[in-house]
C-alpha positions in Angstrom: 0.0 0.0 0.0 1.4 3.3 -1.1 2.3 6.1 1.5 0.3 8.4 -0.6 -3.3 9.3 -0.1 -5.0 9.8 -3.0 -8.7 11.0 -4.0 -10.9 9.1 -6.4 -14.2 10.0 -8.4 -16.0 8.6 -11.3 -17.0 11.5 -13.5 -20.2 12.2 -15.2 -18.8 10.9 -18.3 -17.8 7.7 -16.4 -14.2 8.6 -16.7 -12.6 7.2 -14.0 -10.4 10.3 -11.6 -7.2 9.5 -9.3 -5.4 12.5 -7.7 -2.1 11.6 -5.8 -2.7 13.8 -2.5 0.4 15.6 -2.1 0.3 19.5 -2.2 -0.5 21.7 1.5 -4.1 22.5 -0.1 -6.5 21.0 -2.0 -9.2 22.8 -3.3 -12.8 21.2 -4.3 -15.2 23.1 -6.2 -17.3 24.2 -9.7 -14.8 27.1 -10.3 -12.1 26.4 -13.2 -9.6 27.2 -10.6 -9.6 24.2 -8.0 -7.8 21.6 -7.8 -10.3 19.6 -8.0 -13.2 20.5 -10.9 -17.1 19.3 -10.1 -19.7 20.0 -13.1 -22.3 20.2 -10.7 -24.7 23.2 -10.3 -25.3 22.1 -6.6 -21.8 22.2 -6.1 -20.4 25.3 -4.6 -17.4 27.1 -6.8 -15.2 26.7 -3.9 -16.8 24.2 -1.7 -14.2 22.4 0.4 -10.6 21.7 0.4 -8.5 19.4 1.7 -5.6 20.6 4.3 -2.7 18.2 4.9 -1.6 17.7 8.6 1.3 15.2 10.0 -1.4 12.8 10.1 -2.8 12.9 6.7 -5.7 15.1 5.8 -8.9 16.8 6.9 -11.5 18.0 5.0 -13.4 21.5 5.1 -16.3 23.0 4.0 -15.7 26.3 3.1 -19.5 27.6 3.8 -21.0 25.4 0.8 -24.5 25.9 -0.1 -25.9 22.3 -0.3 -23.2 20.9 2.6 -20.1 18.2 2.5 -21.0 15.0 4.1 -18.3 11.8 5.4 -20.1 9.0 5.1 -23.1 10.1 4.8 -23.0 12.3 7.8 -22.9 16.8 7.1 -19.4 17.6 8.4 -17.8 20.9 8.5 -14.5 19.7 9.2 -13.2 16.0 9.4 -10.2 14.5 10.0 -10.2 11.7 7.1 -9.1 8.0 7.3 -8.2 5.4 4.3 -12.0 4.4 2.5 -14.1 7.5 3.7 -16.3 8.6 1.3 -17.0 12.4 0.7 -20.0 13.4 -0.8 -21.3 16.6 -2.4 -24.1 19.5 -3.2 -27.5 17.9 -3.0 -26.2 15.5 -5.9 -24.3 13.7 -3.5 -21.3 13.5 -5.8 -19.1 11.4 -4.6 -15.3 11.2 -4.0 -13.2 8.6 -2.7 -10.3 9.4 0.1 -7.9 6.0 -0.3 -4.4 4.5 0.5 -3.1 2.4 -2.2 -4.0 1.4 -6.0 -7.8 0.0 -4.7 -10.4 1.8 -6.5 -14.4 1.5 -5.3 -16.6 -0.1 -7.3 -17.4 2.0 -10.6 -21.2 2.8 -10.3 -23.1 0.8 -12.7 -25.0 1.7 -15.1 -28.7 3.4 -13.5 -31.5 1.2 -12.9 -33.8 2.4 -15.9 -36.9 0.6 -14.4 -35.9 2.9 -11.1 -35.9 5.8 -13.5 -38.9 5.1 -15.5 -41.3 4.9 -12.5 -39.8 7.7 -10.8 -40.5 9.0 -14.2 -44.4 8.2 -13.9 -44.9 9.6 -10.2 -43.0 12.6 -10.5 -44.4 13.7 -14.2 -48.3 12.3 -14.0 -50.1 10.1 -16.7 -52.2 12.6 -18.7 -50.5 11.9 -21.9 -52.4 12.6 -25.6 -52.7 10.1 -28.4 -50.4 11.8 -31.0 -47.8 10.0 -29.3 -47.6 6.7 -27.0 -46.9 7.0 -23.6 -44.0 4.3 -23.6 -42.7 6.7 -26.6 -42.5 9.5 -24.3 -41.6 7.8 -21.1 -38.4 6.8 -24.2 -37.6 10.1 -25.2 -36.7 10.9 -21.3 -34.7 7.1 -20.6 -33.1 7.3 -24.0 -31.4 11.0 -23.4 -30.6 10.4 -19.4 -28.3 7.0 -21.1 -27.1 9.0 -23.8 -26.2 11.6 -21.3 -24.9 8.8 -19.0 -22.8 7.0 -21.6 -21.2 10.0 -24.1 -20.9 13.7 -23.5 -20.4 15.6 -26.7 -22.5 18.7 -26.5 -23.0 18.5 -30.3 -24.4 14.6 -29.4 -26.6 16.1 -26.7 -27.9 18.9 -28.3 -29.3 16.5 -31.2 -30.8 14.0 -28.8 -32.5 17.0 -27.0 -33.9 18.3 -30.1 -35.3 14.7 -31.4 -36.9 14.4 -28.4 -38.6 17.4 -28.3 -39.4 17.7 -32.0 -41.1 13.8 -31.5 -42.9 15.0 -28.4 -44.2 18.9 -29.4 -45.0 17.7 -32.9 -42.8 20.8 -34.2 -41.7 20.9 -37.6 -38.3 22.7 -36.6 -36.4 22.8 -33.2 -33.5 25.2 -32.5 -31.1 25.6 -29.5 -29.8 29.5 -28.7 -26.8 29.7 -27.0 -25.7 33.2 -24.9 -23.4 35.4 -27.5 -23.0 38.6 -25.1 -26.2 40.3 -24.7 -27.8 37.8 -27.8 -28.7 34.4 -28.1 -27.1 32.4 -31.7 -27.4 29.2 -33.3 -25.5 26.4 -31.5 -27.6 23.4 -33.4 -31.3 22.9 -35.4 -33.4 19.8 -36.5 -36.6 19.6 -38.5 -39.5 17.3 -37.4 -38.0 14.3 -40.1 -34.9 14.2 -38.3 -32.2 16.0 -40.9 -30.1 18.7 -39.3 -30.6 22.4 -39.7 -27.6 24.6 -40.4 -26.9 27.9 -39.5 -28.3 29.2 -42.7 -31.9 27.8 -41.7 -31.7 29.6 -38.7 -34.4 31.8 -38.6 -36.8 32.4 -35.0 -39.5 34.8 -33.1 -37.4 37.3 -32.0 -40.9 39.2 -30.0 -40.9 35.5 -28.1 -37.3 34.8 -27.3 -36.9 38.3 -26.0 -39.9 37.8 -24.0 -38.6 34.5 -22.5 -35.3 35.8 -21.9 -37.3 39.1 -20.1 -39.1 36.9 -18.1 -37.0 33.7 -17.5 -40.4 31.4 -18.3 -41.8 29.4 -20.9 -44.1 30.3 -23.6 -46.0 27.6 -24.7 -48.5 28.3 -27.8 -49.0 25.2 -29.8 -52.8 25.5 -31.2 -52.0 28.7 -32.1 -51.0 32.0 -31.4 -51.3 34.5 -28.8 -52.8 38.2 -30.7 -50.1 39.9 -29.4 -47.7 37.8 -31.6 -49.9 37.0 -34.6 -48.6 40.3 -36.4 -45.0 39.9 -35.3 -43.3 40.5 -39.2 -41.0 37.4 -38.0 -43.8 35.4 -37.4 -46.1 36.3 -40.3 -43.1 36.1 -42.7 -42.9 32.2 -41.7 -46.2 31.6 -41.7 -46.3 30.1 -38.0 -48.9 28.7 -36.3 -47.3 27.1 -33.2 -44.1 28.3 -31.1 -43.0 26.5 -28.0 -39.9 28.4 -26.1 -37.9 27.4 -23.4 -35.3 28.9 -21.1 -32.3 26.9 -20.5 -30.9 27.9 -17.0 -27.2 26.9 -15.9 -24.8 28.4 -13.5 -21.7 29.9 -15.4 -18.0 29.0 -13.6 -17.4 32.5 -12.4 -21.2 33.1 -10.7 -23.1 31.6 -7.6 -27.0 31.9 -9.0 -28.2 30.3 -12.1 -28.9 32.6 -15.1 -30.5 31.8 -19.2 -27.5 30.2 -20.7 -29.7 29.6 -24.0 -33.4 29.1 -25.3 -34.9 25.7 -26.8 -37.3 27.2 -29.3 -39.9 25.5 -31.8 -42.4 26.2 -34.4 -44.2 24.7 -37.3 -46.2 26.2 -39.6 -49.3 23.9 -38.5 -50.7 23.3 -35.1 -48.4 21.4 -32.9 -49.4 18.4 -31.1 -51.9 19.1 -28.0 -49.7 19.4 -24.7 -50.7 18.2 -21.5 -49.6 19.0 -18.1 -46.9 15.7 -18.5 -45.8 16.7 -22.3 -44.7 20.7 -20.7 -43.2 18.9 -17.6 -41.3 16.6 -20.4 -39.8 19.3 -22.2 -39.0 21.8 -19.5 -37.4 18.3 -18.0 -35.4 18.6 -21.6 -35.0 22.2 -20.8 -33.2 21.4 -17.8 -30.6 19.1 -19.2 -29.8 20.9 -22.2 -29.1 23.8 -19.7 -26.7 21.1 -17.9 -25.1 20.7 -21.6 -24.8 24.1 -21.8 -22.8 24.6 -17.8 -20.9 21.6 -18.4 -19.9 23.3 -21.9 -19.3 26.3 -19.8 -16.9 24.5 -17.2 -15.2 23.0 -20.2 -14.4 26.3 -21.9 -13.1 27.3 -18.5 -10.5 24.5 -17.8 -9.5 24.9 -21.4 -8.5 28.2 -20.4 -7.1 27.7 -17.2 -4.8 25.4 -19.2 -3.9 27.4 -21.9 -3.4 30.0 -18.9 -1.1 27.7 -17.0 0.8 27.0 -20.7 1.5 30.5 -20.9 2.2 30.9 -17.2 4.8 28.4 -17.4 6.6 29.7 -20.6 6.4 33.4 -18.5 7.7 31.2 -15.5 10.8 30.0 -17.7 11.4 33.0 -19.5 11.5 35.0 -16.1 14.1 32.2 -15.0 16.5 32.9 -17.6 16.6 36.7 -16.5 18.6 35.1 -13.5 22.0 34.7 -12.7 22.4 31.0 -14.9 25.8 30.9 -13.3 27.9 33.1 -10.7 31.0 34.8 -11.1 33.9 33.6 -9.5 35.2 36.1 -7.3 38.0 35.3 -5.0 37.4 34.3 -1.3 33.7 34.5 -1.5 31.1 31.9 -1.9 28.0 32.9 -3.4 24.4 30.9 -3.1 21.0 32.1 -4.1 17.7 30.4 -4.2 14.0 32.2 -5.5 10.6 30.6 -5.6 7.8 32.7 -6.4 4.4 31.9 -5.3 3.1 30.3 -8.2 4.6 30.4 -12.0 5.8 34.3 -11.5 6.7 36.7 -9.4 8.3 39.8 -8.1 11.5 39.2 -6.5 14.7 38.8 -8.3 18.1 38.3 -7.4 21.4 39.4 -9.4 25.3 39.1 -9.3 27.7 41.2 -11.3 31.5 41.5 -11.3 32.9 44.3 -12.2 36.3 45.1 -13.9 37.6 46.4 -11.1 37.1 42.7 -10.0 35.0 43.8 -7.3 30.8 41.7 -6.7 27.7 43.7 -7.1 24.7 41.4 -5.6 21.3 42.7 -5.2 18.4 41.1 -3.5 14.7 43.3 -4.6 11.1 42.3 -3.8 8.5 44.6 -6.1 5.3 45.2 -4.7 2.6 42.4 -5.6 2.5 39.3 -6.8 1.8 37.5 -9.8 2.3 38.8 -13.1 2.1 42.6 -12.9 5.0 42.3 -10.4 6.7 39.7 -12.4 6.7 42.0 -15.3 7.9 44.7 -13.3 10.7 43.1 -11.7 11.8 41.2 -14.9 11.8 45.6 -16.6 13.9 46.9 -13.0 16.6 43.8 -13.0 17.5 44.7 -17.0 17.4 48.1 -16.4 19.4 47.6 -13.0 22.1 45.4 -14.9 22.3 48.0 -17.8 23.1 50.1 -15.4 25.7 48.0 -13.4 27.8 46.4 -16.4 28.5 50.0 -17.3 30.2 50.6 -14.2 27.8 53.2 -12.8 28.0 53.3 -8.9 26.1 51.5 -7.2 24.1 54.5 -5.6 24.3 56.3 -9.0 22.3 53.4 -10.5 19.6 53.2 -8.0 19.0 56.9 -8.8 18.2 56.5 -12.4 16.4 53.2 -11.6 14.3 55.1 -9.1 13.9 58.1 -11.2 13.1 55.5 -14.3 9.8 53.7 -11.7 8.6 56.8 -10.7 8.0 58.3 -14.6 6.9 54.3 -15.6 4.9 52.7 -13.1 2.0 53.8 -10.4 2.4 55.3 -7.2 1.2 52.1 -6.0 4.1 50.1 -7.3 7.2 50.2 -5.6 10.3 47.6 -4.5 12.2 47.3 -1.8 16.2 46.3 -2.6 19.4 44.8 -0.8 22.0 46.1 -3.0 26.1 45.5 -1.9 29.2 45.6 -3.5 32.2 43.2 -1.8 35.7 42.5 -2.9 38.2 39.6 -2.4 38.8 41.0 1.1 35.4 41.1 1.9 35.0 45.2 2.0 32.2 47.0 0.3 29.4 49.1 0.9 25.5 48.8 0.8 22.2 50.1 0.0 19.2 48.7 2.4 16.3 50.6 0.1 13.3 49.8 2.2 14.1 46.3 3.0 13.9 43.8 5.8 16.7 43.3 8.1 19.6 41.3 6.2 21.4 39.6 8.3 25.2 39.3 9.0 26.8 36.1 11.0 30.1 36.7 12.6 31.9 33.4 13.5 34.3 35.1 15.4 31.4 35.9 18.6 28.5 33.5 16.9 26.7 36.6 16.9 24.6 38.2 14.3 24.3 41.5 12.8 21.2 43.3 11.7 21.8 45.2 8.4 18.4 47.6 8.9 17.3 50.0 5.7 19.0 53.3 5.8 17.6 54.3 2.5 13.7 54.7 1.1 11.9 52.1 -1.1 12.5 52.4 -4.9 9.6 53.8 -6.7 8.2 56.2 -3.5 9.6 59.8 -4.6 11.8 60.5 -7.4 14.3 63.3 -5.9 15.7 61.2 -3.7 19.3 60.8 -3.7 20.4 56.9 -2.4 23.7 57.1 -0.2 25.6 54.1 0.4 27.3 52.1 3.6 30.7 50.3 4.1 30.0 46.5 4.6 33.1 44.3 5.9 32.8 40.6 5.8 36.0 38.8 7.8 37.2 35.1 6.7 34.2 33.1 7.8 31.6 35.5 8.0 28.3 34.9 6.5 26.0 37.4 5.1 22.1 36.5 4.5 19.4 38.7 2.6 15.8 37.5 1.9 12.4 38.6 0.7 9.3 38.8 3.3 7.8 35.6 1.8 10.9 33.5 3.9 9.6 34.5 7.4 6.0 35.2 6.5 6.1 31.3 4.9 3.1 29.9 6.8 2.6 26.2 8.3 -1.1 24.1 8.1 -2.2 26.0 11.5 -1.4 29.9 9.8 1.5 30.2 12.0 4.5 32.1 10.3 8.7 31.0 10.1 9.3 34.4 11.9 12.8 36.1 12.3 13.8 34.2 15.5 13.7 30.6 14.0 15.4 32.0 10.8 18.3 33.3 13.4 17.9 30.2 15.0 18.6 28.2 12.1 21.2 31.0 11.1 23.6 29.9 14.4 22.8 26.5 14.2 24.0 26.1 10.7 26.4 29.0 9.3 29.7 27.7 11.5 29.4 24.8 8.4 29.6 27.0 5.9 27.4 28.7 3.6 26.1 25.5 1.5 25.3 23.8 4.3 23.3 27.1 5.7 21.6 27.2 2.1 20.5 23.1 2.0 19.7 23.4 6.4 17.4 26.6 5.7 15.3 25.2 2.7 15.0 21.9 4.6 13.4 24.2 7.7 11.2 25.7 5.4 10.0 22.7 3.6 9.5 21.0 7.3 7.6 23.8 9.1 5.3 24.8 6.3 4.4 21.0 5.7 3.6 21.4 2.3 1.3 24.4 2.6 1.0 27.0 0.0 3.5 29.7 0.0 1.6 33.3 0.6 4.3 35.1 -0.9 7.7 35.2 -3.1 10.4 33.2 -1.5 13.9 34.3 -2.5 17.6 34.3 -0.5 21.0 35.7 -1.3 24.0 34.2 1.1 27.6 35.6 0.3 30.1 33.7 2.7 34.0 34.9 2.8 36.6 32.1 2.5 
């Protein structure tokens, strides 16, 4: 049996799901942007996540509308064991928390004698003679096993339409779909069964703009309403008989159900004579095309989360190669340097120059932000930084014209704050602290260590200010450690944060080794405190040690 939990699910489509449980959060929801995706309208967007703990994982319900249950029972929070089964929305959809490769029995297929009498109770037995009631009673079973079996929306939409076109008696079927503010073909089908293209496409706009106003039906099949009769659209087809549905859904990005498209017929002859069952029959058809249409909706949305994540990645690799790819080689001093932004991009950067006068230039800078605005941000600052540095302009000189350059290019709101030092084979220099957190400076002569506070304003604030410079000295075995917010703001399972004093705790523990075993000791306290959790900011660190 494998160490790793994993979740399992049988999908709508009867594709079987396994997800190796390994990340700090796992999030359960409608909404493209879980982890895990449920096509479910009764399913929250965000509607529970999974935390990990030393002892596996608990679930929680993040304040879903229809309600997670373990085994049957509502939880809010559970602590979860190998086999527990989490169910769902008022669906019940069900997922499967396991140890190991066993899988739980893949449903079967539904019990269509089950369906069919459910069928009978729930929709009456008034049925006219135009068509059979074992006919009708088909139309429903033979679309729920379609819909069960094979999901195209292309499929479903045609199944939906010969079912209503066999029930209504319609010569001509059509299903809108939501262009903007308008509703457009998406598929068509005349009473003999042949498709309709696009350029058949021709409807009552007076009653889909009143179905649309009024989210409701319109149901007119022994002919037509006198506020319609002289409707140009209508009198220019020569109908008779329109029947028009809404079909509702709940988009990815919203919490209420809204008209996703129309199911509209007509003929040019009375349709067949509806009873209370045959309106219940095709608003029940109403229903699932609007489930085609959220389920197309969801689709559309984890196409784009992927093509997003595509892009984010090449953005994510492109903003790697703006890094140092390898350091210089400057005598007596060993340089490390690690960054991890919080997901694909972000807005730290690190950089390391040698000058000709053989002396180091490193700079540590965390932009305002996260994500791609401050990844595209930092990514403009470090070129224009290096420009500035590989042309030998002093180190304060340069953070003038980069300061000068943010304040004419970027919003008040955008700023950075920056670590920037110069050191040379003896270990003397000088540094700016623009805004930024305390860098700390290990003697191993005492074991004590230094705080290096700001002495100058963040980059970005005012553009008249003139950036003065410190002396820096780093004796033989001294280490010197500068970091972004995101190290001692990283957060564990219980929301707890690193904080300075275990940093400096890990700083004396490990820095008498030497700096690469500092750099391998401090990731390792990282990765063990936060337990896997989600960073909540930009991780990066700069160690210089002198040899």
């Amino acid at each position: 049996m494998f160490s790793t939990p994993q979740l399992y699910w049988v999908g709508p489509d009867g594709q079987e799901n396994c997800l190796p449980l390994e990340a700090g959060e796992i999030l359960i929801g409608r909404k493209g942007d879980a982890d895990v995706v449920l096509n479910n309208q009764h399913v929250s967007r965000h509607h529970a996540k999974l935390v990990k703990t030393a002892d596996g994982y608990f679930l929680q319900d993040l304040g879903s509308t229809h309600g997670t249950f373990v085994n049957e029972t509502r939880v809010e929070q559970h602590a979860l064991r190998h086999g527990d089964k989490i169910s769902l929305g008022k669906d019940r959809i069900d997922l499967h928390y396991i140890f190991g490769e066993v899988k739980p029995s893949k449903p079967g297929r539904p019990d269509t004698t089950k369906i069919f009498e459910r069928s009978l109770i729930d929709l009456g037995v008034v049925l006219p003679s135009e068509v059979s009631d074992l006919e009708k009673i088909s139309c429903i079973l033979d679309f729920q096993y379609q819909w069960e079996t094979l999901f195209t929306p292309e499929a479903a939409f045609q199944k939906i339409l010969e079912s209503a076109l066999k029930i209504s008696g319609a010569e001509r079927g059509f299903i809108l779909v939501r262009d903007n503010q308008d509703f457009g073909y998406a598929a068509g089908m005349d009473g003999k069964g042949h498709t309709l293209s696009q350029s058949h496409f021709k409807t009552s706009h007076t009653v889909v703009n009143d179905v649309v106003k009024n989210t409701s039906a319109v149901f007119m099949v022994e002919g037509l309403d006198n506020r319609y009769r002289e409707q140009a659209s209508i009198v220019a087809m020569n109908l008779r008989a329109i029947a028009c549905m809404p079909l509702m859904g709940i988009r990815s990005q919203a919490d209420t159900p809204s008209i996703l498209g129309i199911l509209y017929l007509d003929s040019t002859k009375r349709m067949h004579s509806l009873s209370g069952l045959d309106e219940k029959i095709l608003n029940k058809l109403a229903v699932e095309a609007g489930n085609v249409l959220e389920r197309v909706e969801m689709i559309k949305s984890i196409e784009q989360r992927k093509k997003l994540e595509q892009e984010l990645t090449l953005a994510e690799e492109t903003q790697r190669t703006l890094l140092p790819q390898t350091f210089p080689k400057v005598q007596n001093l060993n340089l490390h340097a690690f960054s991890k932004p919080t997901r694909y991009v972000g807005g730290d950067f690190y950089d390391f120059v040698e000058l000709e006068t053989g002396e180091l230039v490193g700079v540590l800078a965390d932009v305002s932000g996260k994500g791609i605005s401050a990844s595209l941000l930092s990514s403009m600052l470090l070129g224009c930084l290096q420009m500035q540095l590989r042309a030998n302009v002093p180190v304060n000189e340069s953070l003038n014209r980069l300061n000068r350059f943010l304040c004419e290019k970027s919003s008040s709101s955008r700023f950075v704050t920056m670590f920037l030092f110069t050191l040379d084979s003896k270990g003397s220099g000088q540094y700016i602290s623009a805004g930024h957190n305390p860098t700390y400076l290990f003697r191993t002569a005492s074991g004590d260590i230094e705080e290096i506070v700001s002495n100058n304003m963040i980059v970005g604030a005012f553009p008249s200010i003139n950036y003065e410079a410190a002396s820096l000295q780093l004796n033989k075995g001294d280490v010197l450690l500068a970091y972004s917010d995101g190290l001692t703001e990283a957060e564990n399972p219980q929301g707890e944060m690193l904080g300075e004093e275990r940093v400096k705790a890990i700083i004396r523990a490990e820095a008498p080794a030497g700096s690469t075993n500092l750099e391998r000791k401090l990731l390792e306290g990282i990765h063990n405190f936060t337990m896997g959790r989600s960073q909540t900011d930009d991780i990066t660190i700069v160690i210089v040690e002198r040899v």
